[in-house]
C-alpha positions as CSV (number, residue, x, y, z in Angstrom):
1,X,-5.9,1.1,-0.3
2,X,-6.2,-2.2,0.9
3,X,-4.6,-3.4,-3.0
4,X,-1.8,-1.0,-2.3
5,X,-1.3,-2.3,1.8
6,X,-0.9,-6.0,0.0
7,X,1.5,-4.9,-2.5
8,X,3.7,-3.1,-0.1
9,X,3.6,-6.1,2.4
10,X,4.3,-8.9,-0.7
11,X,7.1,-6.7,-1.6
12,X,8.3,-6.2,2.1
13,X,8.4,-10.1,1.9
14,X,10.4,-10.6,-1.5
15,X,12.8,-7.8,0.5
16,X,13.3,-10.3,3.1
17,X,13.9,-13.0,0.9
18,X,16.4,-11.3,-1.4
19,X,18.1,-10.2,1.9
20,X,18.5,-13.8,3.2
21,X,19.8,-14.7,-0.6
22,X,21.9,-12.0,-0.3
23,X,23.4,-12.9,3.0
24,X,23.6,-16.6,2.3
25,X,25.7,-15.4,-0.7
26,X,28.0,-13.4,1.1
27,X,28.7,-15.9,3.6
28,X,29.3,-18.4,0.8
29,X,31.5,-16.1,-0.9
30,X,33.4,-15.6,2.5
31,X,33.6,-19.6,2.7
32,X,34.7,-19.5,-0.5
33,X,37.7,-17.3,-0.2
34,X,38.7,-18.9,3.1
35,X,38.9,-21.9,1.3
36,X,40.9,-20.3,-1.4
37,X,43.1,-19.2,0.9
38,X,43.6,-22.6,2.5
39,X,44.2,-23.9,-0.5
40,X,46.7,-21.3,-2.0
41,X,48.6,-22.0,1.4
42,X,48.8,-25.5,1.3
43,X,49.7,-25.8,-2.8
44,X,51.6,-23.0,-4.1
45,X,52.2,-24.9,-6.7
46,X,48.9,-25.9,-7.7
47,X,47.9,-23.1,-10.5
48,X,44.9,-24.4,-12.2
49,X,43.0,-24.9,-8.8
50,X,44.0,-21.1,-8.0
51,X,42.1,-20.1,-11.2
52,X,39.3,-21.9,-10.2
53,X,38.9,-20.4,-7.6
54,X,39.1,-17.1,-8.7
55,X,36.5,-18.0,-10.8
56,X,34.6,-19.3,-8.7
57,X,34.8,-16.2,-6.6
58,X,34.2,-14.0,-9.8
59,X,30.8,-15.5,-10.0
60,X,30.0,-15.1,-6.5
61,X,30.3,-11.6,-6.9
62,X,28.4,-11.4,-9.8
63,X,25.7,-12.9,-7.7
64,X,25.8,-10.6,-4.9
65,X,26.1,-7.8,-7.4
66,X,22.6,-8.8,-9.1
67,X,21.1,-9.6,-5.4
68,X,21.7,-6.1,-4.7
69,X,20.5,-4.8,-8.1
70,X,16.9,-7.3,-7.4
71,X,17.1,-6.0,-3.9
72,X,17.3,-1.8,-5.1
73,X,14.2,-2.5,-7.7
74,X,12.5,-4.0,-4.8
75,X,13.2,-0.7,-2.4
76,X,12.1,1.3,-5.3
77,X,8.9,-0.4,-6.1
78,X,8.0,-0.3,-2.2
79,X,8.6,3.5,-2.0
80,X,6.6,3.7,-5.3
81,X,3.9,1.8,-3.9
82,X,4.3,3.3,-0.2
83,X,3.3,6.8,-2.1
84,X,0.4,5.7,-4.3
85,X,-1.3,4.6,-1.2
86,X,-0.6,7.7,0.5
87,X,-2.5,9.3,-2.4
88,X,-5.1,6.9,-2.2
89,X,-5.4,7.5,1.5
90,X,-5.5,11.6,0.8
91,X,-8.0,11.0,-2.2
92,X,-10.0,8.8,0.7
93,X,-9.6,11.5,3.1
94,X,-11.2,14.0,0.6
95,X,-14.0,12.1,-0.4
96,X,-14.6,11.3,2.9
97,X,-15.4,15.1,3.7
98,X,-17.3,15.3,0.5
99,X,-19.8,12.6,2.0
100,X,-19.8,14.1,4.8
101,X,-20.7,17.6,3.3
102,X,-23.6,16.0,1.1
103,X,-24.9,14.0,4.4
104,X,-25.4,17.6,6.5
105,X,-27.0,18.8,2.9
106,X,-29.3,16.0,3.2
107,X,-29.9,16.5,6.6
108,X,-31.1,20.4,5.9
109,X,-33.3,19.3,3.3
110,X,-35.2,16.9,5.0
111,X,-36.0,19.2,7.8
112,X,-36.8,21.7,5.6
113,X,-39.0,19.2,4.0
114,X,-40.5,17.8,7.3
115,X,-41.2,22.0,8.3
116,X,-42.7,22.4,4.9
117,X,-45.2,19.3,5.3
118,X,-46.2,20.3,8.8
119,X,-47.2,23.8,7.2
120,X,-49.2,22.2,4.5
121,X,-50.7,20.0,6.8
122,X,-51.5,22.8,9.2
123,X,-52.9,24.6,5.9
124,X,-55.0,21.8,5.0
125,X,-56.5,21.2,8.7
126,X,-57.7,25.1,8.5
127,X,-59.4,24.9,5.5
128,X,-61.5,22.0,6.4
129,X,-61.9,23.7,9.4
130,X,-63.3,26.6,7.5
131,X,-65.6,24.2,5.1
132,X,-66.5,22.4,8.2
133,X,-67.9,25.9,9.8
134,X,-69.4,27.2,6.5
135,X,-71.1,23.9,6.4
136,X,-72.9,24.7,10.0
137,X,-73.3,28.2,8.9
138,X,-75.0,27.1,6.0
């Protein structure tokens, strides 16, 4: 349970930190295409620079594109992990009753035993106390 709270909470973090990537990317890729814009503005002429660009932005978005596949495992693999300790926690729950169940059990049986002991002790102080009296008798 505790295993399954870590997981959850190092995968929470790797979110986070695939989200910051993710954002940092974007705003690149904005910068980027501001830039590209500038420079498409201020030299119409200039072709090769324009396909740089473009590529340029084509890899950004490949980028963001596997960001946001890393970031969809990691959503997955929470909620995966999110439900095995939910099962844990009823499995816990269950077990918890079954010790619970045994304890009262246990309980029973040693008063039982503690009434059963005072009766054979109770037995055993009338029969001395019958040899005691024969003995006087006798």
């Amino acid at each position: 349970s505790t295993a399954a709270a870590a997981g959850i909470s190092e995968l929470e973090e790797a979110l986070k930190h695939v989200e910051r990537e993710r954002d940092e990317a974007i705003r690149s890729a904005k910068r980027d295409i501001a830039k590209m814009q500038e420079a498409v503005a201020a030299q119409k002429s200039s072709e090769p620079k324009m396909e740089e660009l473009e590529e340029e932005k084509g890899q950004l978005e490949e980028q963001l594109k596997d960001l946001l596949a890393e970031q969809e495992k990691l959503l997955m693999s929470q909620a995966d992990l999110m439900e095995e300790a939910q099962e844990h926690g009823e499995v816990q729950s269950r077990l918890e009753g079954q010790v619970n169940d045994l304890e009262k059990q246990n309980h029973a049986l040693l008063e039982q035993i503690t009434e059963y002991m005072e009766q054979e002790n109770e037995r055993v102080r009338q029969m001395e106390e019958e040899e005691d009296s024969e003995e006087e008798e006798g």
